[in-house]
Phi, psi and omega in degrees: 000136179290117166269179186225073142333131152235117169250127271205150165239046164123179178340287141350244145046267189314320188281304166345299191299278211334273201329333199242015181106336210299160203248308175246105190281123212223127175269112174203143195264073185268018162302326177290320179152172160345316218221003205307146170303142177230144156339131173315285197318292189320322188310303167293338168306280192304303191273025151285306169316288138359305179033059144061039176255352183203111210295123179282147163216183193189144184259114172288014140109148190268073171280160174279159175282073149254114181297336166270341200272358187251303149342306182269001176251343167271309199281346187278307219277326162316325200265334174268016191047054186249153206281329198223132159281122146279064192279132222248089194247104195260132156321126113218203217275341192262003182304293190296349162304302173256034172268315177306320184293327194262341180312328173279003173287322201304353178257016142216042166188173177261112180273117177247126158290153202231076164289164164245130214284307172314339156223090178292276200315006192251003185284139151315125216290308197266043140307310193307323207284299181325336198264336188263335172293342180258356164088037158305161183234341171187179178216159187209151179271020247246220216230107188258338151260105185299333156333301200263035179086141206274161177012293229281334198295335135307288209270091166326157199286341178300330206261329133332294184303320192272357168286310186272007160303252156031286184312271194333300163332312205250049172053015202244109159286167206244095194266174143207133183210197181120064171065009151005109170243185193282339148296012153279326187319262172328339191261007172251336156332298194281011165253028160043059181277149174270008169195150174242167199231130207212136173212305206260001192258333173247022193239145154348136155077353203071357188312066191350313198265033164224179224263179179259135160286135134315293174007276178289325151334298168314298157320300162275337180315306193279013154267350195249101181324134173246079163258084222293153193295156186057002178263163177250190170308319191285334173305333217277148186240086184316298204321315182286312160321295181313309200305338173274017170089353205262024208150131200286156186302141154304323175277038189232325183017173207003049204283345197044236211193123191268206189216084182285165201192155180221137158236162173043066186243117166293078177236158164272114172286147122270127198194121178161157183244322187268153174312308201280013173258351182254112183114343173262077177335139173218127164346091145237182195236109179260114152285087183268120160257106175232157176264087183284119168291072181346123186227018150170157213280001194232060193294174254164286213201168203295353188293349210230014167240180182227115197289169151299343181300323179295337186273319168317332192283301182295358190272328185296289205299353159226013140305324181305331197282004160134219200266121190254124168307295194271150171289316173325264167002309195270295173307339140307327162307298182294329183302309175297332158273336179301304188317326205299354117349103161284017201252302183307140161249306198239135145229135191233135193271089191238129192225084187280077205296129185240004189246028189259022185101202201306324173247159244229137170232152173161239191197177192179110194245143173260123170232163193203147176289189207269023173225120197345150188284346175306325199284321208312335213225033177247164190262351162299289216291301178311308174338267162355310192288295185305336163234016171304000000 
């Protein structure tokens, strides 16, 4: 399940993030930089508040990689007993110092590291192994210049997804953030990161630097599915679900199913069944339909769509995973990932190989999920989806 980091400059704030859903309340200064640091005393302000109705974490402040002045700035917040440390890890020569420095912190507190999606490339391919070797408790992605655009504009969402395959794989939770709006949401759900991270998406205007909205807050919140861990259907508070968009209002029942769609969407595949199909990409044009539920007669805001972003986001992220045989394959896939969408009922596939001569071959498959269309619009049947 995704939790919801809210990032908070103090008290005030704080009541806001509680009030309004956020799962983790997290102290940051963003007048200071990416990463600003907040006053001890607030820090201890917010978690009186709290009383351990919600885990605090606080960002330790955009330091050079010096390994006593970043010690000591852990070892400060650690003494304040906040559940998760942020630390702000710039690729260079002092990177490995300080990680051999901080490994003995990790055994009294939960340590997270803080890439940067703006300078990805300087990082090391075996940072993850290093970062778990050194007794990290997570990692996370975010943005160190708010200038230069938010998460996806660095990084693709495939290139997101095998980071928090990755991440997992090496025992490591998983944040992602990096100036984030609400059309990021959805398109980042399905790589199931273990928290998304949020500052300038809950403030006005979108304005980092400006107080936190109840509003917006409000908002994004009501993008992220709350279902608490370990409850089953009988817990569950459809009334809560609907207003989030995940499951139709009751008072709206039969609302039936609009239809989102990608047509001619062109990319190059390694694809192919014959040798001379191997090593070389070849052009296909994938045509996607999917059947989406409606969940209310008046839609608003992203709580109340399915983006055409989700089917584009899957076609990339899994052409990305290498060399596919079958056309046949590749449409299943993708067809399996659009389904992972509690919202989708229907999809139909079309994957069209265009350079094997004058006219374009492939295949086009329809799938829907496994329970009677009678069913779609019961609250058992969303259950069924959700935790199968």
């Amino acid at each position: 399940m995704t939790k919801m980091l809210a990032s908070v400059r103090d008290r005030g704030e704080a009541e806001i993030a509680f009030q309004n859903g956020a799962d983790i309340i997290d102290l940051k200064e963003p007048a200071n930089g990416a990463l600003g640091a907040v006053e001890l005393p607030k820090i201890l302000e917010v978690k009186a508040f709290l009383s351990g109705r919600r885990p605090v974490s606080a960002a330790c402040g955009d330091l050079p990689m010096d390994p006593e002045a970043i010690v000591r700035k852990v070892g400060e917040l650690l003494a304040a007993g906040v559940d998760y440390v942020k630390i702000g890890l710039v690729a260079s020569a002092r990177l490995n110092a300080c990680l051999q420095q901080l490994k003995p912190l990790s055994s009294h507190g939960k340590l997270i590291a803080v890439l940067f999606a703006d300078e990805w490339h300087q990082y090391d391919a075996d940072i993850l192994e290093r970062l778990a070797g050194s007794g990290f408790h997570g990692v996370m992605v975010d943005t160190a210049d708010k200038s230069k655009g938010r998460l996806l504009k660095h990084i693709s969402p495939e290139q997101t997804g095998r980071f928090v395959k990755s991440a997992h794989e090496h025992r490591l939770m998983v944040g992602l953030a990096g100036s984030l709006e609400a059309p990021d949401v959805s398109r980042l759900l399905p790589y199931e990161p273990d928290f998304l991270g949020f500052r300038g998406a809950l403030c006005s205007d979108l304005d980092r630097k400006a107080a936190i909205d109840a509003e917006a807050t409000a908002k994004i919140r009501a993008l992220i599915p709350d279902v608490p861990e370990g409850t089953g259907p009988a817990t569950v508070d459809y009334k809560l679900l609907a207003a989030r968009g995940y499951y139709p209002d009751p008072a709206e029942a039969g609302l039936g199913t609009d239809k989102i769609f990608v047509r001619d969407f062109v990319l190059p595949v390694n694809i192919g069944a014959y040798s001379f199909e191997h090593g070389k990409p070849q052009n296909v044009r994938f045509d996607v339909t999917a059947d989406v539920l409606r969940v209310t007669r008046n839609p608003e805001d992203m709580r109340h769509v399915v983006s055409y972003d989700l089917i584009m986001d899957g076609i990339r992220a899994i052409i990305a995973e290498g060399h596919v045989e079958l056309a046949e394959t590749l449409a299943e896939q993708i067809a399996t990932f659009i389904l992972k969408n509690p919202r989708v009922t229907r999809v139909v596939v079309r994957a069209e190989k265009l350079e094997l001569g004058p006219g374009g071959v492939g295949v086009e498959i329809e799938r829907t999920n496994d329970m009677k269309s009678s069913r779609l619009n019961t609250p058992q049947a969303y259950m069924d989806r959700k935790f199968s």
